[in-house]
C-alpha positions as CSV (number, residue, x, y, z in Angstrom):
1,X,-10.3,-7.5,-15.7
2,X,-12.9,-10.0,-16.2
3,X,-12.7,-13.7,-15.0
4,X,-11.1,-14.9,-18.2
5,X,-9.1,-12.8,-18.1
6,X,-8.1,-13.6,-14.4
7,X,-8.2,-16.9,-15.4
8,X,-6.0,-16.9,-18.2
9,X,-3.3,-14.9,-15.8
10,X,-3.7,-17.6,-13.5
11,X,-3.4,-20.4,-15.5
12,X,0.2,-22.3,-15.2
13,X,1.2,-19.7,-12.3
14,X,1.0,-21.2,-9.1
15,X,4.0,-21.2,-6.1
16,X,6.4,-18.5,-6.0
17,X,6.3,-17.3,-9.1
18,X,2.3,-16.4,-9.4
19,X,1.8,-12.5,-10.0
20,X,-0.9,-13.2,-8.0
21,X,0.8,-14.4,-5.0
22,X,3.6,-12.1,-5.3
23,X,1.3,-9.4,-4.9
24,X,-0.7,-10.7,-1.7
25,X,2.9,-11.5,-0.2
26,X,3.6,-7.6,-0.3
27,X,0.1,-6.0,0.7
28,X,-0.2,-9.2,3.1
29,X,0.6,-7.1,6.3
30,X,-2.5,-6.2,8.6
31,X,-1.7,-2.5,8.3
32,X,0.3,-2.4,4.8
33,X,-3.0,-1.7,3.1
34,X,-4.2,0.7,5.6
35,X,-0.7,2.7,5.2
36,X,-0.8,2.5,1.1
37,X,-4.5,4.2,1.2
38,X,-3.9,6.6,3.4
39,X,-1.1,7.4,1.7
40,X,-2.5,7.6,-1.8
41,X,-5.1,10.2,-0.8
42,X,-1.7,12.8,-0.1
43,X,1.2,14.3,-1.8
44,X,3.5,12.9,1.2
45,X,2.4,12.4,4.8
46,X,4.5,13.0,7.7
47,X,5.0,9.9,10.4
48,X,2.7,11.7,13.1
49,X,0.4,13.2,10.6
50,X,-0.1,9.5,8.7
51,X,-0.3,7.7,12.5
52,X,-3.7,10.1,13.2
53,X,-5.0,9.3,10.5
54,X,-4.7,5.1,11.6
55,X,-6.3,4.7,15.1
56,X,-5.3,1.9,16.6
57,X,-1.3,1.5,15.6
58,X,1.2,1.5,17.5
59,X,4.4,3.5,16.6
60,X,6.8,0.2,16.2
61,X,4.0,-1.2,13.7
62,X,3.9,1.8,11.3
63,X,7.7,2.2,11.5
64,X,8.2,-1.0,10.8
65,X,5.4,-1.6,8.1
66,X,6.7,2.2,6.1
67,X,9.9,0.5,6.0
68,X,8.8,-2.8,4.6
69,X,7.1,-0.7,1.9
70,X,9.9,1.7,1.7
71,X,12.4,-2.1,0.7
72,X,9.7,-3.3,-1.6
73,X,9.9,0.3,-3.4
74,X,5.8,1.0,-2.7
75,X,6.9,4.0,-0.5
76,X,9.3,7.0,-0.8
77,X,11.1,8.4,1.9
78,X,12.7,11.7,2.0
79,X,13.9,13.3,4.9
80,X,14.6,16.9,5.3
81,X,17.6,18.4,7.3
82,X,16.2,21.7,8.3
83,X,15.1,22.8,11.6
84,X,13.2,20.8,12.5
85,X,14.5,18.0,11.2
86,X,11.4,15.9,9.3
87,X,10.9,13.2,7.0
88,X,7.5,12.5,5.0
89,X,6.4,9.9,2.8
90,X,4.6,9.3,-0.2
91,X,4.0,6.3,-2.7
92,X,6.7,5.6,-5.2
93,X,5.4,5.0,-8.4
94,X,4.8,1.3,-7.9
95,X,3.0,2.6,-5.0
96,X,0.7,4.7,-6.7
97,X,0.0,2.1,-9.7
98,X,-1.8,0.1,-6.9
99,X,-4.8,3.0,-7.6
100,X,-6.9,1.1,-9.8
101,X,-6.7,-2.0,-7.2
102,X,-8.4,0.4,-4.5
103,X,-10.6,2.2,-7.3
104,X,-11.8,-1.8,-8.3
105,X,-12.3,-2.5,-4.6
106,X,-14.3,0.8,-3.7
107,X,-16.5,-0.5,-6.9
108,X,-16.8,-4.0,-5.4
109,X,-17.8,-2.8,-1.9
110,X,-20.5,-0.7,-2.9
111,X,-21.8,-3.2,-4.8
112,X,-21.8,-6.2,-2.3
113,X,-21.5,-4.4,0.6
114,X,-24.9,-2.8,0.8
C-alpha cells in the first residue's frame, strides 16, 4: 500500500470506527504479536512447545493473551481427548491473513534497520 493509498483509508476514519485503530486495538498486547508470529511459522503449536519458543513469558500471560486471540477469532483452538490429553493452536484464517503485515514489516526492517 503506498501512502495515498494509506491516506485515502484514513481519510474521514478516525475514533472507533478507524480500520486502522481497530486493528492496533487487537495486536495492541505486548506479547499478542509475539504469539501471532510464532504461530504463523507452524501448522499448530502446542502451549509448552509455543512458550519455548517466547523467553521471557510467564504462563498466566500466554494463557491469557491465546485466549484474547482465540475471542477475537485470530487463533484456533482444538483440544484432543486422547491420552494424553493436549490442545494445540494455530491461526484461524483471520489469523493467517495478518501474513502480508509481517511479510511488509520484515521488508521495512531490513530496510531501515541496517
Amino acid at each position: 500500500m503506498e501512502l495515498e493509498d494509506y491516506k485515502r483509508l484514513a481519510a474521514g476514519s478516525s475514533g472507533p470506527n478507524c480500520p486502522v485503530q481497530k486493528t492496533l486495538a487487537l495486536i495492541q498486547g505486548k506479547w499478542t504479536l509475539y504469539v501471532i508470529f510464532e504461530l504463523s511459522k507452524a501448522d499448530a503449536l502446542r502451549f509448552g512447545e509455543l512458550k519455548k519458543k517466547l523467553p521471557g513469558i510467564t504462563n498466566t500471560m500466554l494463557t491469557a493473551t491465546l485466549r484474547f486471540l482465540e475471542e477475537h477469532a485470530l487463533v484456533s483452538r482444538v483440544q484432543y481427548n486422547e491420552i494424553p490429553p493436549h490442545v494445540e493452536y494455530s491461526l484461524s484464517e483471520a489469523g493467517k491473513a495478518l501474513y502480508p503485515v509481517f511479510v511488509e514489516m520484515g521488508n521495512w526492517g531490513s530496510k531501515y534497520l541496517k
